[in-house]
N, C-alpha and C positions, 0 to 999 in steps of 0.2 A: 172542245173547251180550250181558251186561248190557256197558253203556261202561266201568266199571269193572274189569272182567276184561282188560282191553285190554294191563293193565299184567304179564300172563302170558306174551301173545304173543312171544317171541322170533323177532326179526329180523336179530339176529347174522351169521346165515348170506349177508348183501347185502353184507357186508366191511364193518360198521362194526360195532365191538365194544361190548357191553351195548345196544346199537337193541334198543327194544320197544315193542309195540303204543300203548304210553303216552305217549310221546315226546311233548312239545311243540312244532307247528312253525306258525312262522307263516307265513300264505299272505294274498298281497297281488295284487287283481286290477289288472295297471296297462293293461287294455283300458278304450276310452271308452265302453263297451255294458256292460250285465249282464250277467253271469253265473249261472250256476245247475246248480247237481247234483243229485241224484237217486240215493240208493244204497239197493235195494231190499233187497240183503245186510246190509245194517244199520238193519233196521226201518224202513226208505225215512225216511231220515237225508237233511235236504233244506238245502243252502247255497243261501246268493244273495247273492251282492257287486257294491255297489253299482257305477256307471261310474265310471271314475276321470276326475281333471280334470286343470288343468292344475297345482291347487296342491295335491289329495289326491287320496289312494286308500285303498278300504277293505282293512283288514288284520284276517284274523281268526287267530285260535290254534285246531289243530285238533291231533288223538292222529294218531301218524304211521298208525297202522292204518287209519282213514278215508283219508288221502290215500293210502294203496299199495290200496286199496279200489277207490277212486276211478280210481289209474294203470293196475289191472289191467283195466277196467270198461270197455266197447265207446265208441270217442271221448275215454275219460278221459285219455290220456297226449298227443292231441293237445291236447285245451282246457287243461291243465296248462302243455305248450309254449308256444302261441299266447299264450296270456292272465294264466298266475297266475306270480308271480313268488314264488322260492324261495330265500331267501340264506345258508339254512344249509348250510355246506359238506360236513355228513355227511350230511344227507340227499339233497344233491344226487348224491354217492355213491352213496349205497344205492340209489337209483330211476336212478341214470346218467342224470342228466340233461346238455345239452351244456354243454361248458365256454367255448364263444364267449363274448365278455365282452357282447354286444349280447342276452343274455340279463340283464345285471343293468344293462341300462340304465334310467334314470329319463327323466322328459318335459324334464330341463332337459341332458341326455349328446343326446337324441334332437335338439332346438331346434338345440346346438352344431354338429351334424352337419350339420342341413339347412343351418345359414346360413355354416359355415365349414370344412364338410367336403369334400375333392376327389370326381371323379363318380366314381373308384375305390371310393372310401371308404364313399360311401353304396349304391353297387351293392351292395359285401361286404356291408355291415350288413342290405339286403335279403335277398340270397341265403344268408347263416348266422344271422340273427336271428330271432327269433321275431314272428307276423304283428302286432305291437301296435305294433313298430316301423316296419312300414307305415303301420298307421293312423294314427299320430301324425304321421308324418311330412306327411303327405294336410292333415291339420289343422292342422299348423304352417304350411304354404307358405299356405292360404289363409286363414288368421285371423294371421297374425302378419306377413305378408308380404314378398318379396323385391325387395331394388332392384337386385340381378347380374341382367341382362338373359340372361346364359348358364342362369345357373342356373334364371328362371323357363323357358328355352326347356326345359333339360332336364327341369325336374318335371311340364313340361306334356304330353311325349311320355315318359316315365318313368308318371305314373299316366293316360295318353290324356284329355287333360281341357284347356280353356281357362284359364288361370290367372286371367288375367285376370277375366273372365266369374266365374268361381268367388269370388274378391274382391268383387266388384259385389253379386253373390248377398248373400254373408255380410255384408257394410258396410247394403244393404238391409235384412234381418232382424233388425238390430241396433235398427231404429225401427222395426218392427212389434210389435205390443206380444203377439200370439198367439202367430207364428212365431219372435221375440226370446226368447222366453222359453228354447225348446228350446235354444238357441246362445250363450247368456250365459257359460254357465261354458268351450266352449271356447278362450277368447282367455286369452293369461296375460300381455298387454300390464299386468298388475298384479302378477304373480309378484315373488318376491322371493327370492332367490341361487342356490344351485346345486352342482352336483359339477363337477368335470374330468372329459372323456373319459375310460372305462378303455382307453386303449392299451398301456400298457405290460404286459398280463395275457397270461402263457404260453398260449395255446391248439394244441392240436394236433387241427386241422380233416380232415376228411376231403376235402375237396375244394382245389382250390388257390385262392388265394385272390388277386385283381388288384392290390392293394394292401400292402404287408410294413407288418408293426404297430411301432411304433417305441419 
Protein backbone atom coordinates (compact mmCIF):
# COMPACT_ATOMS: atom_id res chain seq x y z
CA UNK A 1 0.00 0.00 0.00
CA UNK A 2 1.61 3.18 -1.39
CA UNK A 3 2.15 5.93 2.03
CA UNK A 4 -0.13 7.96 0.39
CA UNK A 5 -3.30 5.68 0.66
CA UNK A 6 -2.61 5.84 4.40
CA UNK A 7 -5.06 8.75 4.37
CA UNK A 8 -8.10 5.97 3.44
CA UNK A 9 -7.50 3.91 6.33
CA UNK A 10 -10.21 4.76 8.77
CA UNK A 11 -9.47 4.37 12.36
CA UNK A 12 -12.63 5.77 13.82
CA UNK A 13 -13.57 2.61 15.05
CA UNK A 14 -10.37 3.04 18.36
CA UNK A 15 -13.08 5.91 19.79
CA UNK A 16 -11.40 8.91 18.29
CA UNK A 17 -13.60 10.32 15.63
CA UNK A 18 -12.16 11.22 12.05
CA UNK A 19 -8.47 8.98 13.16
CA UNK A 20 -7.03 7.95 9.90
CA UNK A 21 -4.29 6.15 8.68
CA UNK A 22 -2.81 9.71 7.85
CA UNK A 23 -2.83 11.28 11.04
CA UNK A 24 0.33 13.16 12.08
CA UNK A 25 2.01 12.09 15.24
CA UNK A 26 4.86 12.88 16.82
CA UNK A 27 7.07 10.21 18.42
CA UNK A 28 9.90 11.17 20.66
CA UNK A 29 12.49 8.56 21.95
CA UNK A 30 13.29 9.77 25.56
CA UNK A 31 15.58 6.35 26.28
CA UNK A 32 19.40 7.11 26.43
CA UNK A 33 20.13 3.94 23.89
CA UNK A 34 18.74 3.74 20.12
CA UNK A 35 16.11 2.84 19.03
CA UNK A 36 15.03 1.07 16.01
CA UNK A 37 11.91 -0.54 14.05
CA UNK A 38 11.48 -2.67 11.46
CA UNK A 39 7.93 -2.98 9.72
CA UNK A 40 8.01 -5.65 7.14
CA UNK A 41 4.04 -4.79 6.52
CA UNK A 42 5.16 -1.60 5.13
CA UNK A 43 7.70 -2.29 2.70
CA UNK A 44 10.22 -2.93 5.74
CA UNK A 45 9.67 0.85 6.62
CA UNK A 46 12.74 1.19 8.97
CA UNK A 47 13.06 4.07 12.01
CA UNK A 48 15.97 4.88 14.26
CA UNK A 49 16.05 7.48 16.90
CA UNK A 50 18.62 8.66 18.10
CA UNK A 51 19.73 8.30 22.34
CA UNK A 52 18.20 10.95 23.99
CA UNK A 53 20.42 13.17 26.48
CA UNK A 54 20.12 15.08 28.98
CA UNK A 55 19.26 18.50 27.09
CA UNK A 56 17.56 16.57 23.67
CA UNK A 57 15.77 13.99 22.27
CA UNK A 58 14.91 12.96 18.83
CA UNK A 59 11.44 13.72 17.69
CA UNK A 60 10.06 12.47 14.51
CA UNK A 61 6.55 12.91 12.79
CA UNK A 62 5.21 9.71 11.58
CA UNK A 63 1.14 8.66 9.82
CA UNK A 64 -0.53 7.16 12.83
CA UNK A 65 -0.93 3.89 10.57
CA UNK A 66 2.84 3.19 10.92
CA UNK A 67 2.72 3.54 14.66
CA UNK A 68 -0.64 1.12 15.19
CA UNK A 69 1.56 -0.99 12.67
CA UNK A 70 4.26 -0.81 14.71
CA UNK A 71 1.82 -1.31 18.18
CA UNK A 72 0.25 -4.30 16.59
CA UNK A 73 3.87 -5.80 15.63
CA UNK A 74 5.55 -8.62 18.11
CA UNK A 75 7.50 -6.21 20.95
CA UNK A 76 6.09 -3.12 19.26
CA UNK A 77 3.55 -1.96 21.99
CA UNK A 78 6.35 -2.82 24.69
CA UNK A 79 9.41 -0.58 23.00
CA UNK A 80 6.43 2.14 22.53
CA UNK A 81 5.76 1.84 26.46
CA UNK A 82 9.41 1.46 27.54
CA UNK A 83 11.00 4.02 25.30
CA UNK A 84 8.98 6.41 22.75
CA UNK A 85 7.05 9.02 24.29
CA UNK A 86 3.57 10.08 22.84
CA UNK A 87 1.77 13.35 24.02
CA UNK A 88 -1.06 13.40 21.89
CA UNK A 89 -4.02 12.85 23.81
CA UNK A 90 -6.11 11.19 21.06
CA UNK A 91 -3.76 8.95 20.10
CA UNK A 92 -2.82 8.06 23.35
CA UNK A 93 -6.61 7.01 23.29
CA UNK A 94 -6.88 5.11 20.29
CA UNK A 95 -3.74 2.84 21.10
CA UNK A 96 -4.86 3.03 25.11
CA UNK A 97 -1.93 3.75 26.20
CA UNK A 98 -1.42 4.30 30.34
CA UNK A 99 -2.40 7.39 31.64
CA UNK A 100 0.17 7.44 34.62
CA UNK A 101 1.61 10.83 34.35
CA UNK A 102 5.40 9.20 34.73
CA UNK A 103 4.72 8.38 31.27
CA UNK A 104 4.97 12.16 30.07
CA UNK A 105 7.87 12.65 32.21
CA UNK A 106 10.97 14.60 30.78
CA UNK A 107 14.71 14.16 32.12
CA UNK A 108 14.33 17.48 34.26
CA UNK A 109 10.24 15.81 36.15
CA UNK A 110 12.73 12.61 36.31
CA UNK A 111 16.27 14.82 38.15
CA UNK A 112 13.20 16.46 40.41
CA UNK A 113 12.13 13.12 41.56
CA UNK A 114 15.54 11.50 42.33
CA UNK A 115 16.90 14.63 44.20
CA UNK A 116 13.54 15.73 46.03
CA UNK A 117 11.27 12.88 45.68
CA UNK A 118 10.16 10.81 48.85
CA UNK A 119 11.22 6.72 48.57
CA UNK A 120 7.20 6.37 48.18
CA UNK A 121 7.41 8.45 45.31
CA UNK A 122 10.06 7.15 43.32
CA UNK A 123 9.16 3.36 44.07
CA UNK A 124 5.57 4.48 42.27
CA UNK A 125 7.31 6.29 39.42
CA UNK A 126 9.15 2.76 39.17
CA UNK A 127 6.41 0.40 39.53
CA UNK A 128 3.78 2.52 37.09
CA UNK A 129 6.27 4.21 34.75
CA UNK A 130 7.71 3.24 31.80
CA UNK A 131 11.41 1.58 31.80
CA UNK A 132 13.21 5.13 30.67
CA UNK A 133 12.36 6.35 33.97
CA UNK A 134 14.56 3.75 35.34
CA UNK A 135 17.20 4.55 33.26
CA UNK A 136 17.35 7.88 33.91
CA UNK A 137 17.08 7.70 37.13
CA UNK A 138 20.35 5.11 37.21
CA UNK A 139 22.12 8.05 35.39
CA UNK A 140 21.07 10.88 37.32
CA UNK A 141 22.34 9.42 40.92
CA UNK A 142 25.59 8.66 39.29
CA UNK A 143 26.47 11.83 36.93
CA UNK A 144 24.82 14.32 38.81
CA UNK A 145 25.21 13.14 42.29
CA UNK A 146 23.61 12.89 45.79
CA UNK A 147 24.69 14.53 49.14
CA UNK A 148 21.22 12.74 51.21
CA UNK A 149 23.34 10.21 52.61
CA UNK A 150 19.67 8.15 52.93
CA UNK A 151 18.94 8.70 49.60
CA UNK A 152 22.45 7.47 48.19
CA UNK A 153 21.99 4.34 50.70
CA UNK A 154 18.49 3.78 49.11
CA UNK A 155 19.55 4.04 45.20
CA UNK A 156 22.38 2.05 46.11
CA UNK A 157 20.11 -1.14 47.23
CA UNK A 158 17.26 0.22 44.96
CA UNK A 159 19.45 -0.34 41.48
CA UNK A 160 22.16 -3.15 43.62
CA UNK A 161 25.12 -1.05 42.68
CA UNK A 162 27.87 0.99 44.82
CA UNK A 163 27.13 4.59 44.56
CA UNK A 164 29.81 5.61 45.38
CA UNK A 165 32.18 3.43 43.31
CA UNK A 166 29.82 4.33 40.25
CA UNK A 167 30.63 8.17 40.86
CA UNK A 168 34.57 7.43 40.91
CA UNK A 169 33.81 5.34 37.69
CA UNK A 170 32.03 8.26 35.77
CA UNK A 171 34.37 11.41 37.42
CA UNK A 172 37.27 9.00 35.87
CA UNK A 173 35.90 8.70 32.39
CA UNK A 174 35.24 12.25 32.26
CA UNK A 175 39.53 12.47 31.65
CA UNK A 176 39.92 9.71 29.52
CA UNK A 177 39.83 11.10 26.38
CA UNK A 178 38.43 7.39 24.64
CA UNK A 179 36.16 6.26 27.41
CA UNK A 180 34.93 10.28 28.02
CA UNK A 181 33.75 10.53 24.86
CA UNK A 182 30.94 7.89 25.27
CA UNK A 183 29.65 9.76 28.68
CA UNK A 184 30.00 13.34 27.76
CA UNK A 185 26.62 14.01 26.99
CA UNK A 186 25.14 12.10 30.13
CA UNK A 187 25.70 14.83 32.87
CA UNK A 188 23.24 17.84 32.49
CA UNK A 189 25.47 19.64 35.19
CA UNK A 190 24.88 22.22 32.08
CA UNK A 191 21.10 21.90 31.35
CA UNK A 192 19.26 24.86 31.50
CA UNK A 193 15.34 25.03 33.21
CA UNK A 194 12.78 22.70 33.31
CA UNK A 195 9.00 21.55 33.96
CA UNK A 196 7.19 20.89 37.57
CA UNK A 197 6.34 17.56 38.54
CA UNK A 198 3.09 16.30 36.83
CA UNK A 199 1.29 15.50 40.12
CA UNK A 200 -1.53 16.99 40.09
CA UNK A 201 -2.78 14.57 36.85
CA UNK A 202 -6.06 12.24 37.40
CA UNK A 203 -4.79 8.84 36.99
CA UNK A 204 -6.75 5.81 37.52
CA UNK A 205 -3.99 3.12 38.12
CA UNK A 206 -4.66 -0.40 38.21
CA UNK A 207 -2.68 -1.27 41.03
CA UNK A 208 -2.48 0.71 44.36
CA UNK A 209 -0.27 2.97 44.62
CA UNK A 210 2.22 3.72 48.09
CA UNK A 211 2.16 7.33 47.64
CA UNK A 212 -1.58 9.58 47.02
CA UNK A 213 -0.77 12.17 44.13
CA UNK A 214 -1.39 15.57 45.37
Amino acid sequence: MAMGSFNDIDYSYLGVEGLNGAYPVKVSNVSPQVISYVLPELNGTTRTFAPATSRTMDTKSVQFHELYTLFQSPGGQQLIYDHLQIKDNQVRKALNLPTDPEFDYSYEDIKKLVQEGTEEEILDALEFGPFFVAQWMKNIVVTEGLNDYSKRKFFGGLFNMSVDEAQDAFEWSQGDPIVGAQYKQMSSKTSQGGRERRVGAEVQPTRQRRAPKK
